[in-house]
N, CA and C atoms as an extended XYZ file, in Angstrom:
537
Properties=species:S:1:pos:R:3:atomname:S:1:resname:S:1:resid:I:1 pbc="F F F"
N        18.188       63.060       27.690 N   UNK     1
C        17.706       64.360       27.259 CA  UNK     1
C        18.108       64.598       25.818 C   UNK     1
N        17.459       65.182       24.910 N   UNK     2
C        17.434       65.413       23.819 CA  UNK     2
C        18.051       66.747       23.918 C   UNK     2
N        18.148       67.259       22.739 N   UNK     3
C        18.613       69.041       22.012 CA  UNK     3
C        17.008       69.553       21.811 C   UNK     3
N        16.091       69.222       21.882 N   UNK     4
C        14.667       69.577       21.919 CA  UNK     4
C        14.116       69.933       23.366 C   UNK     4
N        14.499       69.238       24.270 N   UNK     5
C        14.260       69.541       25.929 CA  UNK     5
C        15.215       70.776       26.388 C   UNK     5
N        16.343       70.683       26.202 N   UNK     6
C        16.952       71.998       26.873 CA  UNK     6
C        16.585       73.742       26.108 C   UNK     6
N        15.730       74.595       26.780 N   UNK     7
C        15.509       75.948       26.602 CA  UNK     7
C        16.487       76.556       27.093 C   UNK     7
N        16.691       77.527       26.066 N   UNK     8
C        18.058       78.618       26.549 CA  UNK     8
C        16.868       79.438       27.667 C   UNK     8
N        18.199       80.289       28.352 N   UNK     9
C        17.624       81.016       29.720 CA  UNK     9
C        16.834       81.842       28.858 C   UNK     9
N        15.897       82.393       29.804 N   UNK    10
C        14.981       83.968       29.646 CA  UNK    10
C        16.171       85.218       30.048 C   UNK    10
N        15.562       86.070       28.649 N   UNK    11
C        16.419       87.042       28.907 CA  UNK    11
C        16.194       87.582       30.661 C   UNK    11
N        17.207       87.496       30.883 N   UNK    12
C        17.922       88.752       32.724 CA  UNK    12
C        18.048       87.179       33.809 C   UNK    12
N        17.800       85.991       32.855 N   UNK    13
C        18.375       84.876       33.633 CA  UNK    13
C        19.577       84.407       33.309 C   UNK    13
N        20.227       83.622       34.158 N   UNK    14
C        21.659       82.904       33.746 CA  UNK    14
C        21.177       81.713       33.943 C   UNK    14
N        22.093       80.893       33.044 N   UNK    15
C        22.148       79.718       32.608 CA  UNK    15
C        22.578       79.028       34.046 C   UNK    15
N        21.705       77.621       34.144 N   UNK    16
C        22.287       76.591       34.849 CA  UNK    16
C        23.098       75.931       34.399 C   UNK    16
N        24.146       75.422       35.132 N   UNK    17
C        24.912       74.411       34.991 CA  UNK    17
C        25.201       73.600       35.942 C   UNK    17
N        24.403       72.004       35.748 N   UNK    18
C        24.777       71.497       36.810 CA  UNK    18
C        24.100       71.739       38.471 C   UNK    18
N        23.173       72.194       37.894 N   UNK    19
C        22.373       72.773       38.776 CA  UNK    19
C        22.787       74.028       39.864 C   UNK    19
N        24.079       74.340       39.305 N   UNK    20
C        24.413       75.544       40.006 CA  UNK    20
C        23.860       76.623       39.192 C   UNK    20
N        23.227       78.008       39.628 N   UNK    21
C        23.081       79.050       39.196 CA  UNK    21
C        24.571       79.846       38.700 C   UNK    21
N        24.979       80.238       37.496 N   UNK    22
C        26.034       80.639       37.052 CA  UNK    22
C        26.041       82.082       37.634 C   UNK    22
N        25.166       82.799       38.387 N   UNK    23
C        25.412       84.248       38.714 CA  UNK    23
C        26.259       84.163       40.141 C   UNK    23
N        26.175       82.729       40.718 N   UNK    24
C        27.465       82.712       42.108 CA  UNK    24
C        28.522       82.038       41.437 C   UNK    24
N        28.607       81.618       40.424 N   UNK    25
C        30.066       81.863       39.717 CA  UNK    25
C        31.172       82.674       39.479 C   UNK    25
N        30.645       84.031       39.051 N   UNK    26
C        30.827       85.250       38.723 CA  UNK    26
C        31.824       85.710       39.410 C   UNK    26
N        32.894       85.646       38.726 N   UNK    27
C        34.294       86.611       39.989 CA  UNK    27
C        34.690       85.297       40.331 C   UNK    27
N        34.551       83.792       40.243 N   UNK    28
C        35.591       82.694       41.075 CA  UNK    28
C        36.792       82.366       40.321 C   UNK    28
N        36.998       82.666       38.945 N   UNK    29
C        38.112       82.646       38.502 CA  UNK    29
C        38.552       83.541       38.732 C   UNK    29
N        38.463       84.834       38.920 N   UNK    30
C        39.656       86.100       39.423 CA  UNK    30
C        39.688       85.379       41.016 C   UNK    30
N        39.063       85.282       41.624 N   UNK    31
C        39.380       85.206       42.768 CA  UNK    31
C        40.341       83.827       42.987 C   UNK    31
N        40.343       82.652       42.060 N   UNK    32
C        41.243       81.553       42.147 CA  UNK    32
C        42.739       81.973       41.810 C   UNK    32
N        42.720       83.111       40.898 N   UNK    33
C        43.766       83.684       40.299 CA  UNK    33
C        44.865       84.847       41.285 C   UNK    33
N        43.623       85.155       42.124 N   UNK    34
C        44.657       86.278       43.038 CA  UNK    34
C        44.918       85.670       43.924 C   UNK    34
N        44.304       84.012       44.683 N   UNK    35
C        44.843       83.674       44.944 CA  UNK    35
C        46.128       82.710       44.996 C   UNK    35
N        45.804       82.159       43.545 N   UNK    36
C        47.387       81.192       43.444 CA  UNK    36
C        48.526       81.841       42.659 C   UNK    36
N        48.083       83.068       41.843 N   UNK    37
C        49.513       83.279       41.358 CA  UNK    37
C        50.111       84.289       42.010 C   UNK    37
N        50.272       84.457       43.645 N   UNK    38
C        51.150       85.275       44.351 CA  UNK    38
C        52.154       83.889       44.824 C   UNK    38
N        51.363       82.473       44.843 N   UNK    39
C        52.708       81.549       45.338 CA  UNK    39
C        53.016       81.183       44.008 C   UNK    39
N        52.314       81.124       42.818 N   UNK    40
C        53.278       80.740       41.826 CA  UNK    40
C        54.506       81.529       41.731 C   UNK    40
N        54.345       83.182       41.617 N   UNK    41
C        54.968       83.753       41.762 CA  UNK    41
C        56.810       83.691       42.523 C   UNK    41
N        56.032       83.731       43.986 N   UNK    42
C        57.098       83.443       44.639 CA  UNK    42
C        57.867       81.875       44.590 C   UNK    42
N        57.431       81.237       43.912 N   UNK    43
C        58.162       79.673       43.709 CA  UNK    43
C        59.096       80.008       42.278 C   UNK    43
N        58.377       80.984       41.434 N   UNK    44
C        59.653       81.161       40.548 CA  UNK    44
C        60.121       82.221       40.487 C   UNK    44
N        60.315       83.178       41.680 N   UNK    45
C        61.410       83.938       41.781 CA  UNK    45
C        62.423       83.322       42.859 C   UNK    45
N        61.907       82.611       43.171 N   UNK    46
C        62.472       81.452       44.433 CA  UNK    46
C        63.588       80.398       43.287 C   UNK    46
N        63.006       79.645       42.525 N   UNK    47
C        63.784       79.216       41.433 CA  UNK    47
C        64.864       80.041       40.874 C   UNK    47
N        64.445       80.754       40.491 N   UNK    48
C        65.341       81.358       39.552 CA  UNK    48
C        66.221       82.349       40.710 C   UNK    48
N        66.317       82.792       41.651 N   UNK    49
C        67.182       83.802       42.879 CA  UNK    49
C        68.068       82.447       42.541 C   UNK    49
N        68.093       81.333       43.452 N   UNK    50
C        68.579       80.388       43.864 CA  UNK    50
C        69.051       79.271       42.776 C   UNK    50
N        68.814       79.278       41.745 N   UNK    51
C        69.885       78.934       40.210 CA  UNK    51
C        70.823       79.934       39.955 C   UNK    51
N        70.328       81.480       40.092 N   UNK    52
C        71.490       81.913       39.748 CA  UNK    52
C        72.286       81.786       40.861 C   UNK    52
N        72.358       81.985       42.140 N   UNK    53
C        73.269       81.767       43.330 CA  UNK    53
C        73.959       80.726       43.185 C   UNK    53
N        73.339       79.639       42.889 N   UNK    54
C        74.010       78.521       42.557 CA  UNK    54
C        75.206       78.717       41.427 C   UNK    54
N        74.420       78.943       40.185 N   UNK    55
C        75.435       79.678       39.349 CA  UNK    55
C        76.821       80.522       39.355 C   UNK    55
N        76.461       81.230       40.430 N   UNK    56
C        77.675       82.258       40.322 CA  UNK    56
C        78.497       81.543       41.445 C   UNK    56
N        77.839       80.696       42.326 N   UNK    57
C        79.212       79.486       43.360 CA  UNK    57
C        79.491       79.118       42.735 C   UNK    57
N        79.087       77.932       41.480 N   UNK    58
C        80.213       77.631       41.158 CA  UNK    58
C        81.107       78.076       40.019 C   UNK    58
N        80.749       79.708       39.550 N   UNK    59
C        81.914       80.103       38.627 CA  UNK    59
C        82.635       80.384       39.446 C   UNK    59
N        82.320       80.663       41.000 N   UNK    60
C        83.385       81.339       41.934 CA  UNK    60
C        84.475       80.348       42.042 C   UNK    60
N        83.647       78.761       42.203 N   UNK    61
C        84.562       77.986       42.423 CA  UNK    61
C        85.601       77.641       41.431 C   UNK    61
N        84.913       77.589       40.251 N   UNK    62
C        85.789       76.809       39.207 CA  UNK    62
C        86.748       78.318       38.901 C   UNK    62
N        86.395       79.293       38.652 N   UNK    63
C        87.324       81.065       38.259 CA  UNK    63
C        88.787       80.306       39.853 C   UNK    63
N        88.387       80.228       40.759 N   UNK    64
C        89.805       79.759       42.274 CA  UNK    64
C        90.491       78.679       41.533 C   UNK    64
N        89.794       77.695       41.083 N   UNK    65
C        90.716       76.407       40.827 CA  UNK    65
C        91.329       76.648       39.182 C   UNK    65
N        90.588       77.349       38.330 N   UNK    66
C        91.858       77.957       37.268 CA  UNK    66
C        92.436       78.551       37.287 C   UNK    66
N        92.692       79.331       38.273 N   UNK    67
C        93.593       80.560       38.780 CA  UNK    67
C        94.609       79.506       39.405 C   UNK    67
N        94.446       78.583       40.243 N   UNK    68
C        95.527       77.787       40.828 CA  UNK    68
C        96.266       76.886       40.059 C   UNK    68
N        95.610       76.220       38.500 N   UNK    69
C        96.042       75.574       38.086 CA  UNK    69
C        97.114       76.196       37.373 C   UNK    69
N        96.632       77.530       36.893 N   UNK    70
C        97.288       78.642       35.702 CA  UNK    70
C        99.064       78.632       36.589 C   UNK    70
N        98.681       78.787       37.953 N   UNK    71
C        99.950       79.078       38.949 CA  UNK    71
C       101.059       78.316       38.313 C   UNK    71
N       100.121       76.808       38.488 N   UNK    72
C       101.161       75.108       38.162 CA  UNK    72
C       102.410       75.464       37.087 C   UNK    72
N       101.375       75.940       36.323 N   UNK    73
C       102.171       75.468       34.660 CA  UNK    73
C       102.913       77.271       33.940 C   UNK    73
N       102.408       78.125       34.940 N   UNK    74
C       103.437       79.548       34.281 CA  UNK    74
C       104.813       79.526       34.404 C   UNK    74
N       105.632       80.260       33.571 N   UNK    75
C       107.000       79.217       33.716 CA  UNK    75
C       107.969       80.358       34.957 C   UNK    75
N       107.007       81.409       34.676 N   UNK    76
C       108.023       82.084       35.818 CA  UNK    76
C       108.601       83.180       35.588 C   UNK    76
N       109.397       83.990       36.072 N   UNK    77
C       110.297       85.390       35.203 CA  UNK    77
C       111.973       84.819       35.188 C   UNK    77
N       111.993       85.237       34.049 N   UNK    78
C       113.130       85.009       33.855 CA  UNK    78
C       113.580       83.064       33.611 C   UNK    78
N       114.647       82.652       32.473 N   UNK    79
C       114.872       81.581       32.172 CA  UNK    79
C       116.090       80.783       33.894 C   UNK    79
N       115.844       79.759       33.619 N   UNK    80
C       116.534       79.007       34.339 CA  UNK    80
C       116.548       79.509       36.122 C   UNK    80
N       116.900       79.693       37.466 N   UNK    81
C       116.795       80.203       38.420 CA  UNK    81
C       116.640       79.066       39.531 C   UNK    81
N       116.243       79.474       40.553 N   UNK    82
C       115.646       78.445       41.493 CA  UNK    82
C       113.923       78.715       41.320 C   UNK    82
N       113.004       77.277       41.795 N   UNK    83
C       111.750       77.559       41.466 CA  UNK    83
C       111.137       78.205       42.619 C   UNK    83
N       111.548       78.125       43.546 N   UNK    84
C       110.643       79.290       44.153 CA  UNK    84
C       111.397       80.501       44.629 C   UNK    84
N       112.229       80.902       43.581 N   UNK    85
C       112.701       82.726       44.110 CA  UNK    85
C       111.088       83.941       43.863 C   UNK    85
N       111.788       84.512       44.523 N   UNK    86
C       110.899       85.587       45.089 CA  UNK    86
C       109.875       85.962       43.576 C   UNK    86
N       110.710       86.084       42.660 N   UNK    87
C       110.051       86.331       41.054 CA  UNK    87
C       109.358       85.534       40.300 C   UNK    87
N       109.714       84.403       40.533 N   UNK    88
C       108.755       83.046       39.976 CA  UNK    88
C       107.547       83.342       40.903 C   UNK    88
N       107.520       83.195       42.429 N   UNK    89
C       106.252       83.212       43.370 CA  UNK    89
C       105.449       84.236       42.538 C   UNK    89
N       105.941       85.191       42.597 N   UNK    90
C       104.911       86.593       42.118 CA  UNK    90
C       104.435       86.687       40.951 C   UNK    90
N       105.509       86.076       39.435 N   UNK    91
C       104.456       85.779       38.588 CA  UNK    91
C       104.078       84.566       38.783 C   UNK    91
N       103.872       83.567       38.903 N   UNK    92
C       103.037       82.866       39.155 CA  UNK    92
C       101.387       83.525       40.174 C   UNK    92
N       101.757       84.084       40.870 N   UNK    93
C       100.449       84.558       42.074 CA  UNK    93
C        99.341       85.299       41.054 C   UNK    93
N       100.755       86.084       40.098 N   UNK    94
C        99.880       87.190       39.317 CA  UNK    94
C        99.162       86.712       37.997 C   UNK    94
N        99.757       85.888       37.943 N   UNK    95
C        98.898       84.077       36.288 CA  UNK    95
C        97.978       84.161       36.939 C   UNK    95
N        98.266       83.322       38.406 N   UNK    96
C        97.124       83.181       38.604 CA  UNK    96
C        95.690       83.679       39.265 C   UNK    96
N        95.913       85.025       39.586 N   UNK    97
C        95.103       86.145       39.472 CA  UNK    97
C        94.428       86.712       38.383 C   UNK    97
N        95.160       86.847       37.217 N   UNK    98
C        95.011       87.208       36.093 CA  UNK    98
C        93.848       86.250       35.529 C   UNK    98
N        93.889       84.647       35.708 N   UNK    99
C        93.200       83.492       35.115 CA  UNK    99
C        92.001       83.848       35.811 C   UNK    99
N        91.258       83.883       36.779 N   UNK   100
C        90.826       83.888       38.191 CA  UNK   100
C        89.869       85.100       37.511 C   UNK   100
N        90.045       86.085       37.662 N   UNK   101
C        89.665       87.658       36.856 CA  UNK   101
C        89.137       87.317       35.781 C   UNK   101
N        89.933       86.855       34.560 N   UNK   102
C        89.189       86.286       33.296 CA  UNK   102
C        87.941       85.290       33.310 C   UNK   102
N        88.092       84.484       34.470 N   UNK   103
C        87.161       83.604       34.804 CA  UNK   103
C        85.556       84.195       34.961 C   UNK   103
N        85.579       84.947       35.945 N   UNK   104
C        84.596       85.620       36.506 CA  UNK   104
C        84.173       87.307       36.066 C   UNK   104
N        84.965       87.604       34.803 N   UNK   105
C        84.067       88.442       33.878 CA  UNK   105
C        82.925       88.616       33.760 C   UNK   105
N        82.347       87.911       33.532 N   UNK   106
C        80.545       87.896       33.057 CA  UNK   106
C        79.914       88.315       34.718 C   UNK   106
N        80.675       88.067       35.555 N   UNK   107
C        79.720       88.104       36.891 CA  UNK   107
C        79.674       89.563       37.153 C   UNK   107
N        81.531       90.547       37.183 N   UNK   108
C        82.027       91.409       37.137 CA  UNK   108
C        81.490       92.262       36.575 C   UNK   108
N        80.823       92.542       35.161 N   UNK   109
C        80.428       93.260       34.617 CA  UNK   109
C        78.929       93.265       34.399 C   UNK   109
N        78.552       92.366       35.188 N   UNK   110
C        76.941       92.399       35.485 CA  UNK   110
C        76.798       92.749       36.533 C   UNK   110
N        77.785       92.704       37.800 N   UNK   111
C        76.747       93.401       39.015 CA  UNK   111
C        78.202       94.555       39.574 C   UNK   111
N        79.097       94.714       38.897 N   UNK   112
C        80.275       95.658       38.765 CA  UNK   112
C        81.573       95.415       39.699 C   UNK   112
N        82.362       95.576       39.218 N   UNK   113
C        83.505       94.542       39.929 CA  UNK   113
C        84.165       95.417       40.923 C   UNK   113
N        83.450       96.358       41.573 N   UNK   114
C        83.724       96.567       43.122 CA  UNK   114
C        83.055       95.603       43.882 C   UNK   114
N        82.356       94.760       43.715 N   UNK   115
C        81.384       94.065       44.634 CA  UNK   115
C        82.095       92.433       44.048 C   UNK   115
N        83.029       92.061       43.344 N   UNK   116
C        83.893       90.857       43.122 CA  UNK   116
C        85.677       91.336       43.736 C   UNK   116
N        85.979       90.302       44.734 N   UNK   117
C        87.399       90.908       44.977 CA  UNK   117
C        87.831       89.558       44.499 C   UNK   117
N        89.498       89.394       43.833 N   UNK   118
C        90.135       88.137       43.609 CA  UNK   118
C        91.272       88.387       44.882 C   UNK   118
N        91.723       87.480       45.458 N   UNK   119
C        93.373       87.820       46.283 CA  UNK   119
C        94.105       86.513       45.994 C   UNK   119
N        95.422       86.707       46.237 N   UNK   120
C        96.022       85.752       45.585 CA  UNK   120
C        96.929       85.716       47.033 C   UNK   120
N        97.032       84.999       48.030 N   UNK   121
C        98.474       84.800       49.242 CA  UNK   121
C        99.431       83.463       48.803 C   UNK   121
N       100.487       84.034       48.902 N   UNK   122
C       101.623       83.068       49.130 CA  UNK   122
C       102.110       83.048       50.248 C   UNK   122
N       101.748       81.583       50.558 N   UNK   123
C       102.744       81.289       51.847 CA  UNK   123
C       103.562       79.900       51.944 C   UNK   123
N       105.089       80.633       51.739 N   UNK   124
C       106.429       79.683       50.917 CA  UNK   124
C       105.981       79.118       50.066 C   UNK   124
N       105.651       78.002       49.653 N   UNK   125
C       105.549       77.312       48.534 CA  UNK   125
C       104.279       76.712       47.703 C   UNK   125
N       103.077       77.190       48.799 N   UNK   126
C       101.467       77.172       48.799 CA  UNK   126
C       101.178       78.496       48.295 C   UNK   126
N        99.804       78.222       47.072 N   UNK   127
C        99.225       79.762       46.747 CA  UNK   127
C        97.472       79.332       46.970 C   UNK   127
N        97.117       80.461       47.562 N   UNK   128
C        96.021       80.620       47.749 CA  UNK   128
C        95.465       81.380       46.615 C   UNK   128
N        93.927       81.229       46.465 N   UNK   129
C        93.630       81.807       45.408 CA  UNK   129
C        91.925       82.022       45.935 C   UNK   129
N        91.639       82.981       46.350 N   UNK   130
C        90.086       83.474       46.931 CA  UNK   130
C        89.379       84.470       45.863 C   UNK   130
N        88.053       83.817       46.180 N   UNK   131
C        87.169       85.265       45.328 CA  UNK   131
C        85.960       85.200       46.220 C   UNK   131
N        85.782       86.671       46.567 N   UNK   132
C        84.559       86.560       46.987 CA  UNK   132
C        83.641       87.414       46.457 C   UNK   132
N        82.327       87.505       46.560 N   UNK   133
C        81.109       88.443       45.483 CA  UNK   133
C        80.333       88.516       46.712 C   UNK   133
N        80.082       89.805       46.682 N   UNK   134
C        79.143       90.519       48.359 CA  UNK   134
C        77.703       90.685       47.262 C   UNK   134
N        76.973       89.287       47.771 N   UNK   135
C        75.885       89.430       47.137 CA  UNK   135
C        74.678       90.013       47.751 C   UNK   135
N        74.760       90.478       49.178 N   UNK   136
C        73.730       91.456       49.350 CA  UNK   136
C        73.781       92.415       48.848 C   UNK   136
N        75.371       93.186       48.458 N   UNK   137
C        75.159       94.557       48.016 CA  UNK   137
C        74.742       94.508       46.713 C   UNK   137
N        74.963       93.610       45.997 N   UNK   138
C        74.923       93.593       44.502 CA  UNK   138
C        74.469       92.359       44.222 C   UNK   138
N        72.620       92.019       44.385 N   UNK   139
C        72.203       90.479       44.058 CA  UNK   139
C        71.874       90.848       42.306 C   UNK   139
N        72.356       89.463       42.128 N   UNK   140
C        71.792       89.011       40.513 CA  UNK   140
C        70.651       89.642       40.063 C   UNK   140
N        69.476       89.052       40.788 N   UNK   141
C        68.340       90.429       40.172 CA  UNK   141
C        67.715       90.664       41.548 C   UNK   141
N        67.057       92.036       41.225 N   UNK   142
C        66.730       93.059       42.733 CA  UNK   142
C        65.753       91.792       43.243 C   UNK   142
N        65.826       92.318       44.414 N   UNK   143
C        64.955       91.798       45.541 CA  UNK   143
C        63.822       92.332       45.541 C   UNK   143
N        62.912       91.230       45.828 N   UNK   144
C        61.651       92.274       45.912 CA  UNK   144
C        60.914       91.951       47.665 C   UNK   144
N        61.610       91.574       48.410 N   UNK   145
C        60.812       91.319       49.500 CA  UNK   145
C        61.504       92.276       50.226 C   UNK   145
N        61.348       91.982       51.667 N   UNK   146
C        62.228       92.896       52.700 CA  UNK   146
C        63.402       92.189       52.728 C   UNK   146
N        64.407       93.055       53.283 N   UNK   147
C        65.693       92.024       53.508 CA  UNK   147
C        65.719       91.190       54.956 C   UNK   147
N        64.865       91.391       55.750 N   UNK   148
C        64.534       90.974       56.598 CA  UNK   148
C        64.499       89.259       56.062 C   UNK   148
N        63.422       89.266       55.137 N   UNK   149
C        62.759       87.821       54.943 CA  UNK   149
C        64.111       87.195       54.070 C   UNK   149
N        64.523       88.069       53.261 N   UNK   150
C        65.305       86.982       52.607 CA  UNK   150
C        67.070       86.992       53.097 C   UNK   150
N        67.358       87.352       54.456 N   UNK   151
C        68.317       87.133       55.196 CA  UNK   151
C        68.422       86.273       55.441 C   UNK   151
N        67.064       85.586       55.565 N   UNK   152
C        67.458       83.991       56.489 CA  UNK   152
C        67.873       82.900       55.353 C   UNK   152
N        67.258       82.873       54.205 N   UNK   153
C        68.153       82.043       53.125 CA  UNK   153
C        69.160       82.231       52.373 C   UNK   153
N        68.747       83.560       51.919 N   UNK   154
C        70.501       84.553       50.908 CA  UNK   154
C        71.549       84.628       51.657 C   UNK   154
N        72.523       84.134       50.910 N   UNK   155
C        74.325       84.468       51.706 CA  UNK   155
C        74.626       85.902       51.736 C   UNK   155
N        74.976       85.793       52.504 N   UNK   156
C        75.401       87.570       52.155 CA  UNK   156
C        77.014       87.790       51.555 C   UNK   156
N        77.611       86.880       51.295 N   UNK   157
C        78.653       86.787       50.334 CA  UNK   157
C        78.597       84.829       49.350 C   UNK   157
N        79.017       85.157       48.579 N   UNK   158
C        79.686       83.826       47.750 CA  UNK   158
C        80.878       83.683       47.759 C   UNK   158
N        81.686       82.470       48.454 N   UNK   159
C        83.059       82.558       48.032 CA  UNK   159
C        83.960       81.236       47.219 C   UNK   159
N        84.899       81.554       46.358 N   UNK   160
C        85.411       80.398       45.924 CA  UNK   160
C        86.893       80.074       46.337 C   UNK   160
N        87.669       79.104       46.691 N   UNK   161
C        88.420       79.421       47.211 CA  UNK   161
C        89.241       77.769       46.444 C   UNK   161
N        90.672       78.014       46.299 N   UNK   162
C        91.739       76.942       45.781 CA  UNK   162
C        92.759       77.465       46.480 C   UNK   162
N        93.493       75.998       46.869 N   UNK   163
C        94.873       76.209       47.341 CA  UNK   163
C        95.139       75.240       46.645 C   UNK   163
N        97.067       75.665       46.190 N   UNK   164
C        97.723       74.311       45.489 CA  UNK   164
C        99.090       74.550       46.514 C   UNK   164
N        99.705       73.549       46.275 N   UNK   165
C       101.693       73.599       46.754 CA  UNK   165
C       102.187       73.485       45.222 C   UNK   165
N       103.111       74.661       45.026 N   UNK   166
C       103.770       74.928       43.854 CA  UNK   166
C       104.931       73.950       43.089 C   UNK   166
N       105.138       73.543       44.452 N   UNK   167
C       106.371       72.449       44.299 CA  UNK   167
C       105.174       71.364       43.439 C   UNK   167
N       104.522       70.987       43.870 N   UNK   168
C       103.689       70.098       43.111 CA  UNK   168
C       104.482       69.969       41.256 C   UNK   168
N       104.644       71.138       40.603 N   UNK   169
C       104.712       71.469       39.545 CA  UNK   169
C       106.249       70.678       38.999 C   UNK   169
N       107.027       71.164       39.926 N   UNK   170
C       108.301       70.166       39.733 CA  UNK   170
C       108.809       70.984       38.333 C   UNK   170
N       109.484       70.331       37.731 N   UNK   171
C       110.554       71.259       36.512 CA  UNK   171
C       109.434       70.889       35.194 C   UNK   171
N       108.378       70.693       35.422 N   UNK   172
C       107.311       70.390       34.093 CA  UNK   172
C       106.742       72.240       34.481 C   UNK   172
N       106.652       71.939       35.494 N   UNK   173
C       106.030       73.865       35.798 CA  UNK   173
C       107.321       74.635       35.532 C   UNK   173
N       108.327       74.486       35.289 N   UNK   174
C       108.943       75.374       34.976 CA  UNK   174
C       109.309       75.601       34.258 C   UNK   174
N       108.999       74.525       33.026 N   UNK   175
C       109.131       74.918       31.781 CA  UNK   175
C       108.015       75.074       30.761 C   UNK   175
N       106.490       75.498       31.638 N   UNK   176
C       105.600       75.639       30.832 CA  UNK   176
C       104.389       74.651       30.517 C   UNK   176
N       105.114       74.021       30.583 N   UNK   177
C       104.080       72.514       29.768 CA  UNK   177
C       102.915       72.128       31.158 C   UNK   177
N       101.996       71.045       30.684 N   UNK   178
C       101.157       70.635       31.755 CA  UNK   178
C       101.978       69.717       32.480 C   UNK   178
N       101.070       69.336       33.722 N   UNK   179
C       101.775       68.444       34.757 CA  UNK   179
C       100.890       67.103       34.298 C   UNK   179
């Protein structure tokens, strides 16, 4: 076919293409559109819910295990003593609370730090070091479905959790330095 054989339509006709009439065309791109970008949609709020969740496990985790390490190497109250009197345990618990807290700032002040708890237990010569973030009450960004639907995949808390034995530290922890 030449550029001499093809006639444009008569005016109040539409153009063929392909031998389809272009007037049952009309509306199939909106209609391809309302239908695929409600799952595009939900695949990247699906992405992105579930990076940040991911995200904030493991600041939970890593905020527990610098809080435990901080424990190792604080030198304690007061010079010289025994290493685990009652005053060394407590500052140490409170290092490493303090580290733990600093850690998980950014999470704290984005979804407000009634909804982040740190605890610190000593038991004899072991410190625990927990955080947990109640992420139903306070998710990263709002929900937009029912909570119904997204119960069955969302945690309803995040937690991070370190234990060390203090003795580990030996007289290098008690005078500060690393182990």
């Amino acid at each position: 076919m030449d550029s001499q054989s093809i006639k444009p339509p008569r005016e109040g006709q539409f153009a063929k293409r392909r031998g389809v009439d272009k007037k049952y065309q009309q509306g199939a791109y909106a209609l391809e559109f309302a239908l695929v970008f409600p799952l595009l949609f939900l695949f990247m709020y699906g992405l992105l819910t579930f990076g940040l969740i991911m995200t904030a496990q493991q600041s939970l985790n890593f905020a527990a295990e610098s809080g435990a390490r901080a424990a190792l190497i604080e030198p304690g109250a007061g010079p010289g003593g025994p290493m685990l009197s009652p005053d060394r345990l407590q500052a140490r618990a409170d290092r490493a609370k303090a580290v733990a807290a600093d850690q998980v700032q950014w999470l704290s002040s984005w979804v407000g730090s009634e909804h982040v708890r740190i605890t610190t237990d000593l038991h004899s010569e072991e410190l625990r070091v927990g955080i947990v973030y109640d992420y139903l009450q306070a998710p990263l960004i709002p929900r937009f479905a029912p909570d119904t639907l997204f119960a069955l995949v969302v945690p309803e808390q995040l937690k991070g959790n370190a234990q060390i034995n203090l003795l580990v530290a030996g007289e290098v922890g008690a005078m500060g330095g690393t182990p």
